[in-house]
Structures are given as structure tokens and as C-alpha cells.
C-alpha positions as CSV (number, residue, x, y, z in Angstrom):
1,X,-5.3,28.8,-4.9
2,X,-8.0,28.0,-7.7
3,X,-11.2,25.9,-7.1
4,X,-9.8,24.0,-10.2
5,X,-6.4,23.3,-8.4
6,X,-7.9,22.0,-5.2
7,X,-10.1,19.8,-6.7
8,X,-7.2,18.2,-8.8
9,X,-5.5,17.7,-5.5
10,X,-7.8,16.1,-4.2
11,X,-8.4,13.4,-6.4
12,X,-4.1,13.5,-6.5
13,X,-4.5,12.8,-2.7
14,X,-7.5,9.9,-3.1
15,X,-5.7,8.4,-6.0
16,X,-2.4,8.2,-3.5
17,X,-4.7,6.9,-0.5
18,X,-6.0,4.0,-2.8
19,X,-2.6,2.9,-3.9
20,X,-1.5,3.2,-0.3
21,X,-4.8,0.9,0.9
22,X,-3.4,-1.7,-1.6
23,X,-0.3,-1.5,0.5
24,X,-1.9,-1.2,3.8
25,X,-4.4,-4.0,3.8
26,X,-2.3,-7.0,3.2
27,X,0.1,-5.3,5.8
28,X,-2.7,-5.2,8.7
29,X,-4.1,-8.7,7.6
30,X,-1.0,-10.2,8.3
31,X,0.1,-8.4,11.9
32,X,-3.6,-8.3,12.7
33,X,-4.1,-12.2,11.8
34,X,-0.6,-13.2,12.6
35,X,1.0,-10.8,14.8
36,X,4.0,-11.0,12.7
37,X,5.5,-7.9,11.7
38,X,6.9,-7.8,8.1
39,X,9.4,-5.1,6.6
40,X,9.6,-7.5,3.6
41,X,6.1,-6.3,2.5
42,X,7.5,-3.2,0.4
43,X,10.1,-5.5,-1.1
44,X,6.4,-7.4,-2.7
45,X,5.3,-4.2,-3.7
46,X,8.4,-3.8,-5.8
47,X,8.6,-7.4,-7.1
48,X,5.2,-6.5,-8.8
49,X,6.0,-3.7,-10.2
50,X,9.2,-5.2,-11.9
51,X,7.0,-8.1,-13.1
52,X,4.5,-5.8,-14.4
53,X,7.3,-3.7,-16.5
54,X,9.0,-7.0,-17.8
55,X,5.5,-8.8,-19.0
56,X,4.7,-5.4,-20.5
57,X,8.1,-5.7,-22.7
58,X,7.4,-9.0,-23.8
59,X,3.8,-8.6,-24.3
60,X,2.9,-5.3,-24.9
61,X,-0.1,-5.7,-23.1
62,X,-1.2,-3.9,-20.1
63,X,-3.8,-5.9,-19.0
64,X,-1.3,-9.0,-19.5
65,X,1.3,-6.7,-17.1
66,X,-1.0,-6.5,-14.3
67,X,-2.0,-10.3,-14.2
68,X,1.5,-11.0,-14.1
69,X,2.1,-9.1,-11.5
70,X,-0.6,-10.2,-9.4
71,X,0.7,-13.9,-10.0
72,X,4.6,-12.7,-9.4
73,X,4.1,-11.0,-6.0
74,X,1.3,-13.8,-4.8
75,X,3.7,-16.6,-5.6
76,X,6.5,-14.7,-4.1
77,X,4.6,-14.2,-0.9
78,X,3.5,-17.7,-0.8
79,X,6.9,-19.0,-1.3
80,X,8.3,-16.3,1.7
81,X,5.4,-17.3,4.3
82,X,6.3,-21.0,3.7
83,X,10.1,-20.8,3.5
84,X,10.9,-18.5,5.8
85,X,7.4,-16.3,7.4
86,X,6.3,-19.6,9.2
87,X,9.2,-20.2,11.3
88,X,8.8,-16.8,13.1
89,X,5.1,-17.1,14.1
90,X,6.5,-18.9,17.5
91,X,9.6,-16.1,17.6
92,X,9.5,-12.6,19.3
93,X,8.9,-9.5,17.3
94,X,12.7,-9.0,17.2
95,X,14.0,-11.7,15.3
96,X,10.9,-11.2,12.9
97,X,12.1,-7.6,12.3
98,X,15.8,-9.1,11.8
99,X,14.8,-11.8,9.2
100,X,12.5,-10.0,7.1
101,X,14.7,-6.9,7.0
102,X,17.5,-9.7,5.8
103,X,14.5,-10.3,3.1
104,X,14.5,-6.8,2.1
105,X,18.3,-7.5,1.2
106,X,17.5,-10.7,-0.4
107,X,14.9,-9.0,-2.3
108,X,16.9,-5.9,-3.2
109,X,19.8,-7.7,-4.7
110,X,18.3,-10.4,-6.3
111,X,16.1,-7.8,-8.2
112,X,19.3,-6.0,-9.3
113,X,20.8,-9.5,-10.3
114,X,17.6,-9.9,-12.7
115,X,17.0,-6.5,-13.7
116,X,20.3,-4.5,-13.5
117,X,20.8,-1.1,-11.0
118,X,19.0,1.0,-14.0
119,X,15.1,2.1,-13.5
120,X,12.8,0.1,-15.7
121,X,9.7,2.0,-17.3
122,X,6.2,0.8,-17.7
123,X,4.3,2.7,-20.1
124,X,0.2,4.3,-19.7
125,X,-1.7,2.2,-22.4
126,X,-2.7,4.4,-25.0
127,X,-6.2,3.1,-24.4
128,X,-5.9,4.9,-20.8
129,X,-3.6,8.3,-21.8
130,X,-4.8,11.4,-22.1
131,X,-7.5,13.7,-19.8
132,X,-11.1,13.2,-19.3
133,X,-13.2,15.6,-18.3
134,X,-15.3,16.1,-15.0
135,X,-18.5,18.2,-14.4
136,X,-17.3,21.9,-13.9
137,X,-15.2,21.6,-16.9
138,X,-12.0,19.6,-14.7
139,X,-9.5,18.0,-16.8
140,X,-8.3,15.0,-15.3
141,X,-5.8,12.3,-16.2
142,X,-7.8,9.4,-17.2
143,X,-5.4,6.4,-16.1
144,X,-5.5,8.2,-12.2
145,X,-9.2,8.4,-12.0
146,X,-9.3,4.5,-13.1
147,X,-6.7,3.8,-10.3
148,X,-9.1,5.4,-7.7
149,X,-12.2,3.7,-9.0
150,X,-10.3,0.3,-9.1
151,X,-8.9,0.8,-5.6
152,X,-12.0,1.6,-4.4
153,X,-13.6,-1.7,-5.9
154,X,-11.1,-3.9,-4.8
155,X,-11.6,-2.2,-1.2
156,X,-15.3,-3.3,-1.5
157,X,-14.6,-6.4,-2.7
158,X,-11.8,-6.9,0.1
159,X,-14.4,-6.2,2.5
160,X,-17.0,-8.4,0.8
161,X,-14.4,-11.4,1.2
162,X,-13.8,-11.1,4.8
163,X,-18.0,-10.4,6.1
164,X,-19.6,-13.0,3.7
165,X,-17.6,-15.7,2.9
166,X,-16.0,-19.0,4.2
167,X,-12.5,-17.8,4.3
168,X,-13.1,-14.8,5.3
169,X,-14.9,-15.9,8.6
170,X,-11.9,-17.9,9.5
171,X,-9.7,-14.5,8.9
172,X,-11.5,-13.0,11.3
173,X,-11.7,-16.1,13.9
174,X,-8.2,-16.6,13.4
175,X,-7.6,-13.1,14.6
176,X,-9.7,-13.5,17.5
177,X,-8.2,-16.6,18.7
178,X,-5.7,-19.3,16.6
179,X,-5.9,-21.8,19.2
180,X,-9.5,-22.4,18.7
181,X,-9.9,-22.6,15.0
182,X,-6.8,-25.2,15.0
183,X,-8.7,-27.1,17.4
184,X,-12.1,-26.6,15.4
185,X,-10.3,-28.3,12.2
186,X,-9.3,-25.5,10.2
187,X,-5.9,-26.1,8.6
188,X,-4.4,-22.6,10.4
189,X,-1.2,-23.2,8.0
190,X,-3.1,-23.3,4.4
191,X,-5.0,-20.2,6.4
192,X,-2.0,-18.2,7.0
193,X,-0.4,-18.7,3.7
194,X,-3.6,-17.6,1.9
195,X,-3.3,-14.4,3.7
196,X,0.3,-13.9,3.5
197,X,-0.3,-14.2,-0.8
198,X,-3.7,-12.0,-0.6
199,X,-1.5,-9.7,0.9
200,X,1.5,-9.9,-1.4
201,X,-0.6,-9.8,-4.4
202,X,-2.3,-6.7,-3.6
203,X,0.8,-5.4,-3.1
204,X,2.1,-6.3,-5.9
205,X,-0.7,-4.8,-7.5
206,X,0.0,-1.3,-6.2
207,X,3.6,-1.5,-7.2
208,X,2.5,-2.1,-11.1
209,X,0.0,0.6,-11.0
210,X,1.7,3.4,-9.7
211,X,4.8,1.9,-12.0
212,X,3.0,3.7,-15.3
213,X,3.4,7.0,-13.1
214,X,6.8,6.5,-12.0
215,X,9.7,4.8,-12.6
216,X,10.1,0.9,-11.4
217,X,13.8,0.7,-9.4
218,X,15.2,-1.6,-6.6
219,X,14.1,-0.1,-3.6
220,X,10.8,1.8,-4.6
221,X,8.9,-0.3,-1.8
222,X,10.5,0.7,1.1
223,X,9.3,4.5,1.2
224,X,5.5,3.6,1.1
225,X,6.1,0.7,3.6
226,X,7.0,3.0,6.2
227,X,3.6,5.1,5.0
228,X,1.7,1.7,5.2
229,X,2.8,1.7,8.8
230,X,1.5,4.8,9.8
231,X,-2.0,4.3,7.8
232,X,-2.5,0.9,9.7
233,X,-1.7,3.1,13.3
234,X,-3.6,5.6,12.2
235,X,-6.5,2.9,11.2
236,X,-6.0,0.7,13.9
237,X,-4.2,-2.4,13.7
238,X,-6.2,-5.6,12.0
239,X,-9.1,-3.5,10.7
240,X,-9.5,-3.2,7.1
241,X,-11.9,-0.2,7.8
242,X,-9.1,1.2,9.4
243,X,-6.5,0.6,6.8
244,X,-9.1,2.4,3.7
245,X,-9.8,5.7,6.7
246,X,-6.3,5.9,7.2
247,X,-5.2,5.7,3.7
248,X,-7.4,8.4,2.4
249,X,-6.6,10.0,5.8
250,X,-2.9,10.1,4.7
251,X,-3.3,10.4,1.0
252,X,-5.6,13.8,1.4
253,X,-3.3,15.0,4.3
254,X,0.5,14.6,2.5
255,X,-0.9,15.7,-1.1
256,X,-2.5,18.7,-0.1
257,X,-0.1,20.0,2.7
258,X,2.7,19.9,0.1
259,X,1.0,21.8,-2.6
260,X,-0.6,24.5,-0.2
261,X,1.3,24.7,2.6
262,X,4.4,26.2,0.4
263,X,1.6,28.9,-0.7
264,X,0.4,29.6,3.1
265,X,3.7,30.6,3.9
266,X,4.3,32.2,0.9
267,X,1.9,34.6,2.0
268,X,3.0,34.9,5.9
269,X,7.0,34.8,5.6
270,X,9.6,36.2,3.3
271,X,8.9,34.2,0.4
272,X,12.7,33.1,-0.3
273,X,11.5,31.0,3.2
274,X,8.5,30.3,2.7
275,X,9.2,26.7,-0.2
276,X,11.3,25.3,2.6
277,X,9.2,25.9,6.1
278,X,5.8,25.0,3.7
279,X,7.9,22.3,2.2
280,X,9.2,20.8,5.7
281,X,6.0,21.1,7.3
282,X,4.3,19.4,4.8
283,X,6.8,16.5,5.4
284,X,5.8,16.4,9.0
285,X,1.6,16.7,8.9
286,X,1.1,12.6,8.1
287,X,3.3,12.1,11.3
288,X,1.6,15.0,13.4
289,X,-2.1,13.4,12.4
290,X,-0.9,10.2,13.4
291,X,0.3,11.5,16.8
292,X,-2.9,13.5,17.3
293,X,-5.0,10.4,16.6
294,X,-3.2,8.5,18.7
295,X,-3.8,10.7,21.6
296,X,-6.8,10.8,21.7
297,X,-7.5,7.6,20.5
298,X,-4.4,4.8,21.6
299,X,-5.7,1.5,19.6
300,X,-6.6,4.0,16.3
301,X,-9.5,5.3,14.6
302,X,-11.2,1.5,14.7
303,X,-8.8,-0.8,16.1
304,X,-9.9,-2.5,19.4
305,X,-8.6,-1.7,22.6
């Protein structure tokens, strides 16, 4: 293990904790603010990143891709939360995990009806390819470093939205008590449909930006919805501190366990063994944090008791 290789990793496992925050923090908005429990939330992730690959064909523009999929999964969100999201508010968590798992379905083959079964591919812009370099000589790609700096201002800006402004003080008195702000005026349905598309467009966002790095297929959401779940345990339900700890949290803890932890063992077992104990380990150390956290801390790192 070089200096070099740790520090790459380490930006690897900040730039995979910002794209999981963009996940993360519509995700606790809306069970925080709503109590509802969405699985449909990956399926947004997705529709953004499909938008952002088919605007790119047309266009050719980047910049254009990303708009496009901010509008695609905000407009899709605002649409589900109206439809279909506001008739489960009253409903047990049950039949919300049954109709937004039928969403997922929805989502999945109506994508594959647009787009075909085949991955789609949305290219770096050459204006963001290549390496830069970081003191100590670290070459770096350029188009991850301006994911983590853009995550990170949209995480300041998120939290900038919900301490000092209008909306974002009937966020957080909607979370603390529904009834009340209803009562006070406050149209609670306009409210929760706002969320529901902040949400979806961040989302949305995430899917489009990590579509340059990988390829954009039916289905891609689903795997980093089930590690938006654990970030917003891990954070504490509600808190959008909570969702940015647990995402770097996570990020830091699945990126470097799968690149070292192969090497550990490498040096402690046989080393025909050692790829697959470091490698299933490494699987494992997002979920053993989360279990650790929770023990000693049930509600998470800043959720309320």
C-alpha cells in the first residue's frame, strides 16, 4: 500500500459518499417529513440518468444533460407524489412498501419500453476528461474531483434552504408536527409535493453524474437505494446532517475495505484465499458499521430519540 494509492481512495470513497448524499437526502426528507417509506426513490435516480444520456444524444451538451435531468426526475417525482404518493400518507407502512415497489415495476418497464433492455452511455465532456494534479504530485481524474466539490456545494446549499429560508422552516415544522402547520395555514399538500420533487431531482441528479462513470441501465437505482437506507440509519432518520455523516461514513468505509482489505489478507492467509475472505469482508463492513452505530447509538449518529 502506497501513500499515493490511499489518498486516491480516498477521494474514490468521498466522491462515492457525495453521490450517495444526493441519494440519501431526498430519501430522509421524505420519511423524516412524511413518514412514508419509498422504494420508488432508486427508480428516480435512474429516470435521471436515462434523461441525462438521451438530452446528451440530442444535444451534445453536458451541461444541457444535467438540466434535463434535474427537470425529468423533479417532474417525475411531482407527478408520483400527486398520483399515487398522496394516497398512502393516511396508509400503514405496509401498503406503502407494496405500492411503491409496484412503482419500481412501473418504472422498470416503462424505461425498457422507451429505451430498450441495452445500457445507454453518457460520455465525460472533454472539457472535464483527463487528470489534474494535486499537491504531492497526485494525479486525479478531473470530472471525480468536480463531483465531490459539487456534492459538497449542493450539501451546503441543502442545508442553507432548510435553516434560513421560508420553506425550509415549514420542512422542519412539518416534521415536528403536520397537524399544526395545516392548522396555521400552510398548504401541507403544495408542501409535501415540493419535497417529494426536491428529493427526486437530486436524485436524479446523482443518477446523471455517476452515468459518465458507468453505464446508464434499467435497474441501476435499486443497488444504491438499499445503500441510501443504511446511510440515513446510520445518520439518523430526518437529519440532513445525518444523511452527509453517513454518506461519507459509508463512502470511506466500502471503498477502502474493498481495495485494502484483499491486501490485509493477502498478507495473513494463503494468498489464493485471501481476494475472496478480503473481498467478502469488504462486502460486509458498511453493514457491520451500521450495526455498531446502532448499538450504541439506537435513533443514529444525529437522529432524535
Amino acid at each position: 500500500m502506497t501513500f499515493l494509492l490511499l489518498i486516491e481512495q480516498i477521494l474514490n470513497g468521498l466522491q462515492f459518499g457525495v453521490m450517495l448524499f444526493l441519494m440519501a437526502a431526498g430519501l430522509t426528507l421524505v420519511f423524516g417529513v412524511m413518514g412514508l417509506i419509498n422504494l420508488a426513490h432508486g427508480s428516480l435516480y435512474m429516470v435521471g440518468a436515462f434523461a441525462a444520456a438521451a438530452v446528451a444524444a440530442s444535444t451534445g451538451s453536458f451541461l444541457l444533460a444535467l438540466a434535463g435531468a434535474l427537470a425529468a426526475a423533479a417532474a417525475a417525482g411531482a407527478v408520483v407524489e400527486i398520483l399515487v404518493i398522496r394516497r398512502l400518507y393516511a396508509r400503514d407502512h405496509l401498503d406503502q412498501v407494496l405500492a411503491t415497489f409496484a412503482l419500481i415495476l412501473i418504472f422498470s418497464e416503462g424505461t425498457r419500453w422507451l429505451f430498450g433492455s441495452f445500457p445507454l452511455y453518457l460520455d465525460v465532456p472533454s472539457w472535464l476528461a483527463g487528470p489534474v494534479t494535486l499537491p504531492g504530485s497526485i494525479q486525479y481524474p478531473l470530472y471525480r474531483l468536480v463531483i465531490i466539490i459539487a456534492g459538497l456545494v449542493i450539501a451546503a446549499g441543502l442545508f442553507a434552504l432548510i435553516s434560513r429560508t421560508r420553506i425550509g422552516i415549514q420542512i422542519r415544522a412539518g416534521e415536528a408536527d403536520r397537524e399544526m402547520i395545516a392548522a396555521l395555514g400552510i398548504d401541507i399538500s403544495r408542501l409535501y409535493t415540493v419535497i417529494f420533487a426536491l428529493g427526486a431531482a437530486l436524485a436524479g441528479l446523482a443518477g446523471a453524474l455517476v452515468g459518465a462513470i458507468q453505464s446508464v441501465q434499467v435497474g441501476m437505482g435499486e443497488p444504491v437505494l438499499i445503500l441510501a437506507f443504511v446511510v440515513i440509519v446510520i445518520g439518523g432518520i430526518g437529519s440532513i446532517k445525518g444523511a452527509l455523516v453517513g454518506s461519507l461514513l459509508v463512502g470511506l468505509t466500502d471503498t477502502l475495505g474493498k481495495v485494502f482489505l484483499p491486501q490485509l489478507f493477502g498478507l495473513m492467509l494463503d494468498p489464493s484465499a485471501a481476494t475472496t475472505v478480503g473481498a467478502s469482508l469488504a462486502s460486509m463492513l458498511i453493514y457491520i458499521l451500521m450495526a455498531g452505530i446502532l448499538i450504541m447509538r439506537p435513533s443514529g449518529l444525529f437522529g432524535s430519540a
